[in-house]
Jmol script that loads the backbone (N, CA, C; Angstrom):
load data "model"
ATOM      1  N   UNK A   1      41.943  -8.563 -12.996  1.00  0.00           N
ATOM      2  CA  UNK A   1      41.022  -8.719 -11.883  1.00  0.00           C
ATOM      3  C   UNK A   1      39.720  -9.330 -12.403  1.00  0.00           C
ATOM      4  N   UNK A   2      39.192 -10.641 -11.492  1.00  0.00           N
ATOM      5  CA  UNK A   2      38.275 -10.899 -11.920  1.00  0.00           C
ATOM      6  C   UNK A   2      37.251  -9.970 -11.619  1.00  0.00           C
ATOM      7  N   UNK A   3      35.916 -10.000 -12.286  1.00  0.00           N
ATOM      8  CA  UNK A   3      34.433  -9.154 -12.030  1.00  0.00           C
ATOM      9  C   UNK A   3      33.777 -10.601 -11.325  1.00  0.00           C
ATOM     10  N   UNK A   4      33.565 -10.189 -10.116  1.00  0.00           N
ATOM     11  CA  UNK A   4      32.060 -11.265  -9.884  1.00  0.00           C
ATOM     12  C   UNK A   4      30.479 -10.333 -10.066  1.00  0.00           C
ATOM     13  N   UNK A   5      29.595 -11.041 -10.305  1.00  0.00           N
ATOM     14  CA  UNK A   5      28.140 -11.135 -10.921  1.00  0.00           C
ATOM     15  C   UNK A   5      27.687 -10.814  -9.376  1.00  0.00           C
ATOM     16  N   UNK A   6      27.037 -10.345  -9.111  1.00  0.00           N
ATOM     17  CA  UNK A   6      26.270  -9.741  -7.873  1.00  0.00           C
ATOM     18  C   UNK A   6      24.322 -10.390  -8.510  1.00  0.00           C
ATOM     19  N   UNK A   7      24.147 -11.438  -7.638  1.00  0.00           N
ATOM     20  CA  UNK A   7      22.534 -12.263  -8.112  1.00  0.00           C
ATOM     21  C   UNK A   7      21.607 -11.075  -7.584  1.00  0.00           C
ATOM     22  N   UNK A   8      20.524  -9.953  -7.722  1.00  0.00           N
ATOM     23  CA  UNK A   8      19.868  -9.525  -6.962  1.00  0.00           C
ATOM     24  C   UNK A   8      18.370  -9.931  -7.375  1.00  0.00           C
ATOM     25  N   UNK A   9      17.271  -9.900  -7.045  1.00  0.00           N
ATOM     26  CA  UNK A   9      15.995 -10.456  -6.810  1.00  0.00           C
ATOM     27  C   UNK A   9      15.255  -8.465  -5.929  1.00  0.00           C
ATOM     28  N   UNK A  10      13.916  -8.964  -6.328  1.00  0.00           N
ATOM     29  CA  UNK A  10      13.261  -7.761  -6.297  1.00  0.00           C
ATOM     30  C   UNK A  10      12.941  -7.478  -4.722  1.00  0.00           C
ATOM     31  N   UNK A  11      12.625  -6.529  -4.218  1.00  0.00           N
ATOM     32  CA  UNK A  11      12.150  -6.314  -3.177  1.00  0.00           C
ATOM     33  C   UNK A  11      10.272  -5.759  -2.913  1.00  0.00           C
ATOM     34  N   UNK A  12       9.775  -6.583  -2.535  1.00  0.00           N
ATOM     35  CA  UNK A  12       8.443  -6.898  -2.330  1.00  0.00           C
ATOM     36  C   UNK A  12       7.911  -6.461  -0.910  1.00  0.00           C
ATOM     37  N   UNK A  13       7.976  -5.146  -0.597  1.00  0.00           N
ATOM     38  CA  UNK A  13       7.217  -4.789   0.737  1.00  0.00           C
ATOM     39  C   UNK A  13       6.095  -5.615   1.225  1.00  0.00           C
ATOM     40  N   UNK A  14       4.921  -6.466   0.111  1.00  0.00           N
ATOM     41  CA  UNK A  14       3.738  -6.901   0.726  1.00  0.00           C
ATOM     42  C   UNK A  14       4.550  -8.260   1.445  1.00  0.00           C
ATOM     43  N   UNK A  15       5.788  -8.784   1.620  1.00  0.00           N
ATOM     44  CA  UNK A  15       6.311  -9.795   1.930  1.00  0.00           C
ATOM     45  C   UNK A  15       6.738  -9.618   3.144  1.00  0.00           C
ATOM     46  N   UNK A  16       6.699  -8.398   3.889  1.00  0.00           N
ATOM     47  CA  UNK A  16       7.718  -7.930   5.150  1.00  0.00           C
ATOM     48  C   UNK A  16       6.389  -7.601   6.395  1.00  0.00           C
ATOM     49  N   UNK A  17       5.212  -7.578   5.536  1.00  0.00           N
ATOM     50  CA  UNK A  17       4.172  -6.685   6.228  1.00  0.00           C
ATOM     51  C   UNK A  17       3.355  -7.462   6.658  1.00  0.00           C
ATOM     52  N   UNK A  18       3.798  -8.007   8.173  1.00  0.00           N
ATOM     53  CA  UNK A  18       2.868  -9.235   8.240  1.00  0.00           C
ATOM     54  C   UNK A  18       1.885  -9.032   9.838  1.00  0.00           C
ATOM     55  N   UNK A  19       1.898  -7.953  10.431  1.00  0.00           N
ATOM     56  CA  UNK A  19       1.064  -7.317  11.550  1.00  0.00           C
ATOM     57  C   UNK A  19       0.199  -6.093  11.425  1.00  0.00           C
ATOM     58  N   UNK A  20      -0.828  -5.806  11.312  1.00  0.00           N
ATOM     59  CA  UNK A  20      -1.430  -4.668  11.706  1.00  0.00           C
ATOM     60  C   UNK A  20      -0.804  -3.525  12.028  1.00  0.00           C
ATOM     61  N   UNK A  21       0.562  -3.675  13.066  1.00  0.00           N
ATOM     62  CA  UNK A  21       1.335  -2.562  13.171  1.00  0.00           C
ATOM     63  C   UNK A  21       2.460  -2.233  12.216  1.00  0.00           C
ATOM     64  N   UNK A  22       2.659  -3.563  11.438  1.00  0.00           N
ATOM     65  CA  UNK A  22       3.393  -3.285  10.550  1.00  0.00           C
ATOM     66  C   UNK A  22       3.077  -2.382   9.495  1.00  0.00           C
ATOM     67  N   UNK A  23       1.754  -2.774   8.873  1.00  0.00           N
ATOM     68  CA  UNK A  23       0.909  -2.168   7.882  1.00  0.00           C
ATOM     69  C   UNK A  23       0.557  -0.541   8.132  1.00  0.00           C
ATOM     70  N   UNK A  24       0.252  -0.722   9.536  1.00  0.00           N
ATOM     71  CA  UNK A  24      -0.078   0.941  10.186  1.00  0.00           C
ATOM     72  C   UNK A  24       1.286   1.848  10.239  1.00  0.00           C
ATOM     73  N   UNK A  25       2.478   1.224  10.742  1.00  0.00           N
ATOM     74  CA  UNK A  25       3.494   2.158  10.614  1.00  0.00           C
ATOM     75  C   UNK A  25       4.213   2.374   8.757  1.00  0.00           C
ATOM     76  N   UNK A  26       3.943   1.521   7.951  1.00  0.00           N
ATOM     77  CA  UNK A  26       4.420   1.423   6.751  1.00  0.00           C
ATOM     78  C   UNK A  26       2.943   2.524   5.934  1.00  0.00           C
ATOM     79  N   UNK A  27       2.601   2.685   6.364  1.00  0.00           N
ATOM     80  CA  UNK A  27       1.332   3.732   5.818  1.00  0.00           C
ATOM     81  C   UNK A  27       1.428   5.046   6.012  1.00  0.00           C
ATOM     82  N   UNK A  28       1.976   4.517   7.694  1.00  0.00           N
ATOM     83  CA  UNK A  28       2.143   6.432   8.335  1.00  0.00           C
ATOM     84  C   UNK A  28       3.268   7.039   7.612  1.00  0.00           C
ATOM     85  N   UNK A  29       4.566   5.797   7.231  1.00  0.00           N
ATOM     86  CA  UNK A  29       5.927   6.788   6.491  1.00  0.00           C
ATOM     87  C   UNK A  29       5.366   7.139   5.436  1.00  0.00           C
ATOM     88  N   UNK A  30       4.672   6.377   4.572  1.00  0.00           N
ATOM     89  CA  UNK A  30       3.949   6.968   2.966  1.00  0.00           C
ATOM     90  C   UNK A  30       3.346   8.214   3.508  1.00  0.00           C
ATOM     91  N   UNK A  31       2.584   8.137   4.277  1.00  0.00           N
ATOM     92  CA  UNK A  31       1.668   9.242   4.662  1.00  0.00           C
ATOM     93  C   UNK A  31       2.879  11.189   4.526  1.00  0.00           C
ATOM     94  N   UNK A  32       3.305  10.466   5.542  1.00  0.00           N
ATOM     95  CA  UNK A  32       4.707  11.709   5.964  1.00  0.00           C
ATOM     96  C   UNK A  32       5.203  12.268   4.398  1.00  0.00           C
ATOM     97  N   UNK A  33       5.402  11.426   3.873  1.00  0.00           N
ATOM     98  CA  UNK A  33       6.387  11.525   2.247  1.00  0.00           C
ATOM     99  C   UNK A  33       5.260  12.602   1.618  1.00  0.00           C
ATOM    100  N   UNK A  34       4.203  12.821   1.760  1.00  0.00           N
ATOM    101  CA  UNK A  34       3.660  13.727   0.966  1.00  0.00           C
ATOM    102  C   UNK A  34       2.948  13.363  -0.272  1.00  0.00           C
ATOM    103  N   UNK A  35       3.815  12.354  -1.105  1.00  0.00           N
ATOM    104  CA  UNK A  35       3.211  11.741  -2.478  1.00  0.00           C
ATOM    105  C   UNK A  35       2.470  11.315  -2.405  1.00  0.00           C
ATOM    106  N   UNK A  36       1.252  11.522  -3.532  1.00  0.00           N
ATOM    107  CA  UNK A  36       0.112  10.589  -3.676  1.00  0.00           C
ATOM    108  C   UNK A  36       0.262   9.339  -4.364  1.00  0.00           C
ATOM    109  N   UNK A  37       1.269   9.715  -5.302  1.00  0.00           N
ATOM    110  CA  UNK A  37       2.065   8.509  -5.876  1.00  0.00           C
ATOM    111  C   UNK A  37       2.038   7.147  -4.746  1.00  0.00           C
ATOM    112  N   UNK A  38       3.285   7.638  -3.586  1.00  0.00           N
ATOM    113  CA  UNK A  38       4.018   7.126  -2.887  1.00  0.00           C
ATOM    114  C   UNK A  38       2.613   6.248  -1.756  1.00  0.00           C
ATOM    115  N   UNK A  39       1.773   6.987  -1.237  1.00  0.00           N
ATOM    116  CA  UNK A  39       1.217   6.629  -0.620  1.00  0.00           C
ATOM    117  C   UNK A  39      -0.192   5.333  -1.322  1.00  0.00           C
ATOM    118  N   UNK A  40      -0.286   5.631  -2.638  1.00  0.00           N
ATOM    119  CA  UNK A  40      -1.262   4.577  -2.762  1.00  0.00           C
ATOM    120  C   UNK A  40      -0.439   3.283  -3.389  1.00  0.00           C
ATOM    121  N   UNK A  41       0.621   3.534  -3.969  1.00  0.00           N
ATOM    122  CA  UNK A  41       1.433   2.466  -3.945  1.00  0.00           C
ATOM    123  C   UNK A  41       1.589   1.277  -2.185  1.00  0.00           C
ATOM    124  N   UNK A  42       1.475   2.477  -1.770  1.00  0.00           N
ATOM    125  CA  UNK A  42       1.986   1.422  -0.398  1.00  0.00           C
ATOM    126  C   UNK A  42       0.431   0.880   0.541  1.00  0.00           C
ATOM    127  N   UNK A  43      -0.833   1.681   0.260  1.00  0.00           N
ATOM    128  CA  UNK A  43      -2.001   0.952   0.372  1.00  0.00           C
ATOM    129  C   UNK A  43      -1.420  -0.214  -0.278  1.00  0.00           C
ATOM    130  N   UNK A  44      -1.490  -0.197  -1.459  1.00  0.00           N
ATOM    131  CA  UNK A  44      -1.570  -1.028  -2.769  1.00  0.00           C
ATOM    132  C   UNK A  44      -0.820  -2.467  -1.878  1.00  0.00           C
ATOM    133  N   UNK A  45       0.727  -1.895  -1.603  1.00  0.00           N
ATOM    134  CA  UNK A  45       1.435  -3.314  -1.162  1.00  0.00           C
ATOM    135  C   UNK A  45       1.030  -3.654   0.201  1.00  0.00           C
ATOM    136  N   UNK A  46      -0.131  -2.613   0.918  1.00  0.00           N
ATOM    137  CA  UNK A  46      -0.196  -3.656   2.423  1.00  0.00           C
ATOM    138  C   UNK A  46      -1.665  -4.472   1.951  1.00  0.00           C
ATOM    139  N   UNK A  47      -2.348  -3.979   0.750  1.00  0.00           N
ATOM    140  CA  UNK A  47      -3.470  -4.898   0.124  1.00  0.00           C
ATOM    141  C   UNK A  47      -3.153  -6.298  -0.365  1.00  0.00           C
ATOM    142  N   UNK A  48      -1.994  -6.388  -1.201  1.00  0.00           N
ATOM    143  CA  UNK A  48      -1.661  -7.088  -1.451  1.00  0.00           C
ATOM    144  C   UNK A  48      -1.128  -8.259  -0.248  1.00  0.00           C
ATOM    145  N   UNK A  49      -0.364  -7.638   0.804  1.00  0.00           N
ATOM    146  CA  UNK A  49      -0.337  -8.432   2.020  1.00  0.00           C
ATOM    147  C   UNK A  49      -0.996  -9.230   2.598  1.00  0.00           C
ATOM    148  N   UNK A  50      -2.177  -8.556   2.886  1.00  0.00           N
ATOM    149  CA  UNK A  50      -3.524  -9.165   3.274  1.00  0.00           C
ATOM    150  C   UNK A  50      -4.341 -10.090   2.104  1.00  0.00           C
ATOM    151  N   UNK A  51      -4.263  -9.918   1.278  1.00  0.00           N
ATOM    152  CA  UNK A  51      -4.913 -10.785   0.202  1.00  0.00           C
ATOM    153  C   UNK A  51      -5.718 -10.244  -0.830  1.00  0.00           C
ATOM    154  N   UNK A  52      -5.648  -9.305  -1.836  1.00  0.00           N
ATOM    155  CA  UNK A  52      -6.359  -8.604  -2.900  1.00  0.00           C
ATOM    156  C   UNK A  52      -7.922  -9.279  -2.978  1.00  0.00           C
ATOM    157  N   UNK A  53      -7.620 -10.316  -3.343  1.00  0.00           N
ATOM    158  CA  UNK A  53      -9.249 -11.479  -2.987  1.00  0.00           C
ATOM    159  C   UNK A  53      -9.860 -10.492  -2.305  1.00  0.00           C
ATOM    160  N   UNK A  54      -9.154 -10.893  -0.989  1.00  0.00           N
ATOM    161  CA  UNK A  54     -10.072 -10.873   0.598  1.00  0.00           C
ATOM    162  C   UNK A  54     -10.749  -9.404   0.052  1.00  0.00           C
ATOM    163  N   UNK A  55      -9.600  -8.043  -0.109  1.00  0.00           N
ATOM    164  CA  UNK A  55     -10.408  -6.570  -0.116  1.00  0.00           C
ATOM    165  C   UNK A  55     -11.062  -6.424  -1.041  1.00  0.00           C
ATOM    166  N   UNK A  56     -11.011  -6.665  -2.158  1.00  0.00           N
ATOM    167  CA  UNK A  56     -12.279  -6.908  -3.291  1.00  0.00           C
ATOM    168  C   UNK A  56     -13.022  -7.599  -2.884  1.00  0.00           C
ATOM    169  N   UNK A  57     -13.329  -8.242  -2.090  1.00  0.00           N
ATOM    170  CA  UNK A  57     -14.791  -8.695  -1.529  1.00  0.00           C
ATOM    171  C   UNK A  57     -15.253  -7.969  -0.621  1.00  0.00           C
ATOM    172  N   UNK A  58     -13.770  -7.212   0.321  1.00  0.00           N
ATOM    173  CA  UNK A  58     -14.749  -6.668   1.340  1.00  0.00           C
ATOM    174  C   UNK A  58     -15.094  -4.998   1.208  1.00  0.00           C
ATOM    175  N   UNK A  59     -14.837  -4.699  -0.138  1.00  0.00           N
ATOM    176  CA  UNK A  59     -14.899  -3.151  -0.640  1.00  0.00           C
ATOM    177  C   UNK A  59     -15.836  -3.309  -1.981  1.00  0.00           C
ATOM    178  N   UNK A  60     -16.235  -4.445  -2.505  1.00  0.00           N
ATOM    179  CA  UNK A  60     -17.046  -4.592  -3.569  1.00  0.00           C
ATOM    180  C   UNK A  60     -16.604  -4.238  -4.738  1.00  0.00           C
ATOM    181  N   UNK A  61     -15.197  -3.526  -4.724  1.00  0.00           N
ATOM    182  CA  UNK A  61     -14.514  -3.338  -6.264  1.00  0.00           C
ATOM    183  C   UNK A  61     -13.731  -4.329  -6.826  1.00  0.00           C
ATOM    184  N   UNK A  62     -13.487  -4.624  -7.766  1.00  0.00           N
ATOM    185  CA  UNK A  62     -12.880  -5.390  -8.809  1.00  0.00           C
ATOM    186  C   UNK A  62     -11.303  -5.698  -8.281  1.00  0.00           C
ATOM    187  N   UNK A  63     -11.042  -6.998  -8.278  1.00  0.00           N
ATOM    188  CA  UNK A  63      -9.490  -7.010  -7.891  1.00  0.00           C
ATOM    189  C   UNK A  63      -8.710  -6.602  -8.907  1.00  0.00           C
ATOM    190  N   UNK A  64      -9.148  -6.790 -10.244  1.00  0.00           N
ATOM    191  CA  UNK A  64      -8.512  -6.603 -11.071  1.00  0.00           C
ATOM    192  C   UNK A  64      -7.813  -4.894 -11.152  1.00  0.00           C
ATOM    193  N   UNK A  65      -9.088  -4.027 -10.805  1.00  0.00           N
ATOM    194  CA  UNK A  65      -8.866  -2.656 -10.634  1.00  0.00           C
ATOM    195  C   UNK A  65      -8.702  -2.209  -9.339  1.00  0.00           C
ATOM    196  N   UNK A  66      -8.393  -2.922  -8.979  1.00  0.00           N
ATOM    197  CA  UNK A  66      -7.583  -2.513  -7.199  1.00  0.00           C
ATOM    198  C   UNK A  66      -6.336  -2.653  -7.934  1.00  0.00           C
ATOM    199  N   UNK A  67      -6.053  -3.790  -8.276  1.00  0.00           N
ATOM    200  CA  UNK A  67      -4.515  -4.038  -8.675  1.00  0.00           C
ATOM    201  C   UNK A  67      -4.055  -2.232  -9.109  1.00  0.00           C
ATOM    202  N   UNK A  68      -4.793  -2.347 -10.749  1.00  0.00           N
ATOM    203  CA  UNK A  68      -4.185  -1.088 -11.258  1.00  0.00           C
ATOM    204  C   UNK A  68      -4.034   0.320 -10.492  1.00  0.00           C
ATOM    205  N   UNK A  69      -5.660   0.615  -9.939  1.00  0.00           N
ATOM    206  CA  UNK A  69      -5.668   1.931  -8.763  1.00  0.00           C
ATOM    207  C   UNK A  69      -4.828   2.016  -7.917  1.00  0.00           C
ATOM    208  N   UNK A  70      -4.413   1.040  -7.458  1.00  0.00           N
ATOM    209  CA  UNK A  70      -3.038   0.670  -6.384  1.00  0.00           C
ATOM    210  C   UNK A  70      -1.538   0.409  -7.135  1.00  0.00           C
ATOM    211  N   UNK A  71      -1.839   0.603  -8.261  1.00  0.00           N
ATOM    212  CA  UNK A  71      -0.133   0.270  -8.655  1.00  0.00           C
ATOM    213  C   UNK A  71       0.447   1.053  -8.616  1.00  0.00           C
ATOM    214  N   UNK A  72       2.061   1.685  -9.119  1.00  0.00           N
ATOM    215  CA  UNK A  72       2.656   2.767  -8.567  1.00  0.00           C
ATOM    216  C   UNK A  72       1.969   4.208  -9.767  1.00  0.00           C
ATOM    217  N   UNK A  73       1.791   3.738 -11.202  1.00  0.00           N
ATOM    218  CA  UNK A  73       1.013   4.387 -12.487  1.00  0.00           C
ATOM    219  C   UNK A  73      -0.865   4.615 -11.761  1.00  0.00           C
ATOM    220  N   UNK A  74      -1.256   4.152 -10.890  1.00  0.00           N
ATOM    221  CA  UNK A  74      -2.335   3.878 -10.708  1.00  0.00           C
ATOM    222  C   UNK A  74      -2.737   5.353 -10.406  1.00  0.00           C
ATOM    223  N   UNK A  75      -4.154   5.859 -10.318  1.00  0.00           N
ATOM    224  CA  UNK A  75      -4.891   7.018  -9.722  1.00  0.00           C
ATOM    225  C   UNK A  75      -6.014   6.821  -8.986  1.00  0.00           C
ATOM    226  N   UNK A  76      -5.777   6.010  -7.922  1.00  0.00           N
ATOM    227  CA  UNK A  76      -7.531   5.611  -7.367  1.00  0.00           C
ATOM    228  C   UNK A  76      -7.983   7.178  -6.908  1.00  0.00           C
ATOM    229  N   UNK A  77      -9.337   7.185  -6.822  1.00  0.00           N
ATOM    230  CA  UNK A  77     -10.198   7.760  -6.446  1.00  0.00           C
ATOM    231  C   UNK A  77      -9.877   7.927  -5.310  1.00  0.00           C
ATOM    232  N   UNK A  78     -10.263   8.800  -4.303  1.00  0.00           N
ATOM    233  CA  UNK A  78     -10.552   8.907  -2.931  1.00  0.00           C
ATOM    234  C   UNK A  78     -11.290   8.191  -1.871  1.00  0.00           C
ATOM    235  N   UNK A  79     -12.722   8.056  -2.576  1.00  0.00           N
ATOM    236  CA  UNK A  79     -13.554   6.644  -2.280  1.00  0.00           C
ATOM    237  C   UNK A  79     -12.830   5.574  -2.132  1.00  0.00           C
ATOM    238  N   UNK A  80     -11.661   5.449  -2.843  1.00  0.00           N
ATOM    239  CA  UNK A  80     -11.639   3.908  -3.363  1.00  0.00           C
ATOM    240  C   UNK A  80     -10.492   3.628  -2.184  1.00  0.00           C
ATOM    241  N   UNK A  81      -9.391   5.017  -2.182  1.00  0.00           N
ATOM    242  CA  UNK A  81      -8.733   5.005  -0.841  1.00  0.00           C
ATOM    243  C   UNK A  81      -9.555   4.456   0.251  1.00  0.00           C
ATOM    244  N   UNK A  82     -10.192   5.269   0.654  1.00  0.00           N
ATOM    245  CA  UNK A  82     -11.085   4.858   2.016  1.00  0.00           C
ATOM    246  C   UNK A  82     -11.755   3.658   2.292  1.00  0.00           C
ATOM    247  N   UNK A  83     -12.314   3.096   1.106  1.00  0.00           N
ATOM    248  CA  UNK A  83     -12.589   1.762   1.064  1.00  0.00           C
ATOM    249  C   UNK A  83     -12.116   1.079   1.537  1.00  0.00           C
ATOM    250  N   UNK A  84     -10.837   1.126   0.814  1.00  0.00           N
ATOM    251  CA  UNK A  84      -9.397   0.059   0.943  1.00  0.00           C
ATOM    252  C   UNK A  84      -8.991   0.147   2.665  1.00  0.00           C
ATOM    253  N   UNK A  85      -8.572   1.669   2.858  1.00  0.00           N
ATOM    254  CA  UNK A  85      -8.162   1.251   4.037  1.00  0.00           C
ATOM    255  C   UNK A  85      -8.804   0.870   5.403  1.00  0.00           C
ATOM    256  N   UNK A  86     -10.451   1.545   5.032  1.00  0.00           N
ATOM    257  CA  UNK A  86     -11.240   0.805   5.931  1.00  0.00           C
ATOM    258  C   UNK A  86     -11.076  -1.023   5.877  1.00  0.00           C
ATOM    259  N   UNK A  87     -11.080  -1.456   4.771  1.00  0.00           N
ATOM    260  CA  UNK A  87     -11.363  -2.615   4.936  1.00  0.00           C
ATOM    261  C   UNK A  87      -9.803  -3.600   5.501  1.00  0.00           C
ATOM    262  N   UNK A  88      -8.754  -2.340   5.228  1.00  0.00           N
ATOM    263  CA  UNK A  88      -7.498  -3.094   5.709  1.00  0.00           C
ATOM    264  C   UNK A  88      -7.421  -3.657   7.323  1.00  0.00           C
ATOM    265  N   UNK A  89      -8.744  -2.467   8.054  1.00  0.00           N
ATOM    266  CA  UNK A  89      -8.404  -2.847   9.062  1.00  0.00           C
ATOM    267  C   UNK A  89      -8.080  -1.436   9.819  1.00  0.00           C
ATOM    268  N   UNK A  90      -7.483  -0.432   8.986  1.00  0.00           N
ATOM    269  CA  UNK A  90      -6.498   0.266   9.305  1.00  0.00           C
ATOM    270  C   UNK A  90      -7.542   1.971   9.218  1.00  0.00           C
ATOM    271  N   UNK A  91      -7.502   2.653   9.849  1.00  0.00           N
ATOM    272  CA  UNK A  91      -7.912   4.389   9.720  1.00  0.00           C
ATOM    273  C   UNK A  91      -6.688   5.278   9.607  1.00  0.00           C
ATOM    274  N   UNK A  92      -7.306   6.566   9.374  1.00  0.00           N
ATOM    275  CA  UNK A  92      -6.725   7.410   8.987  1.00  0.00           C
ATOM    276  C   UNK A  92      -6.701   8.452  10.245  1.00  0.00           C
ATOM    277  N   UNK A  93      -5.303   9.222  11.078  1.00  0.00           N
ATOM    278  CA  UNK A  93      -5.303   9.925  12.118  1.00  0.00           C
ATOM    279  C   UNK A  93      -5.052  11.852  11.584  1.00  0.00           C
ATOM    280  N   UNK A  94      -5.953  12.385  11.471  1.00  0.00           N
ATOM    281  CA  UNK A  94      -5.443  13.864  11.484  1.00  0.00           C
ATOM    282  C   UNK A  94      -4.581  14.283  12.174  1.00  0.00           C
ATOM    283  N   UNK A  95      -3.562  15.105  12.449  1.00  0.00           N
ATOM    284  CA  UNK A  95      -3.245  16.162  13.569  1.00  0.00           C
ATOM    285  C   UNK A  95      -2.538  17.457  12.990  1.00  0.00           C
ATOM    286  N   UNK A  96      -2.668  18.497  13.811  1.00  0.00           N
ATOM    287  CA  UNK A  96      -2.319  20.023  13.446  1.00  0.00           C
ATOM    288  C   UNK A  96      -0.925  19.814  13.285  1.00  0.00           C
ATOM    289  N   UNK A  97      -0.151  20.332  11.935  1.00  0.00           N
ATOM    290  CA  UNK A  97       0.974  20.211  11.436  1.00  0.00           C
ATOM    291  C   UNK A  97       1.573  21.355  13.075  1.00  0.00           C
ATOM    292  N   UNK A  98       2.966  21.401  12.877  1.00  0.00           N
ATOM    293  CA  UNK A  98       3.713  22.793  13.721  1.00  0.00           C
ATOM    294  C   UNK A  98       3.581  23.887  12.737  1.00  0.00           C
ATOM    295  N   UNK A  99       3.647  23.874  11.494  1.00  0.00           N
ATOM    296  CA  UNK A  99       3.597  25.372  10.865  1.00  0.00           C
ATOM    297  C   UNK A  99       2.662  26.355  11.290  1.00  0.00           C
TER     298      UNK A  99
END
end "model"
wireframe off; spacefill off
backbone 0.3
color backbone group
């Protein structure tokens, strides 16, 4: 039996995320997941969506250290959260869990 080679290529969320609602519902599932990991990774890829440039100019931090604070190894600050997602465009919604 022959084996065929299966070609695969990476999958790039900042490539899929191309509306405001896209970005807002792809935030809220990070959100749900609990991880802090999980969730600034996915700031990270709707930053990248929008243009790293653009939010380092409009948050005054370093693109270079957005990159890293936002990577999946990254630890941004809290500040630096809020920054970001203020400037995405995008807020943050509280509500009373059911527990």
């Amino acid at each position: 039996m022959k084996k065929t080679k299966v070609k695969t290529t990476p999958w790039d969320a900042a490539e899929h995320l191309k509306t405001k609602e896209d970005m807002a519902a792809y935030l809220e599932a990070a959100i749900e997941d609990s991880d802090p990991v999980v969730i600034s990774a996915a700031i990270g890829d709707i930053a990248r969506a929008k243009g790293m440039s653009q939010i380092a100019r409009e948050t005054g931090l370093g693109r270079e250290s957005l990159y890293k604070a936002l990577s999946p190894g990254g630890n941004p600050e809290f500040a630096t959260i809020l920054k970001v997602v203020r400037a995405l465009g995008l807020k943050f919604h509280v509500e009373s869990s059911a527990h």
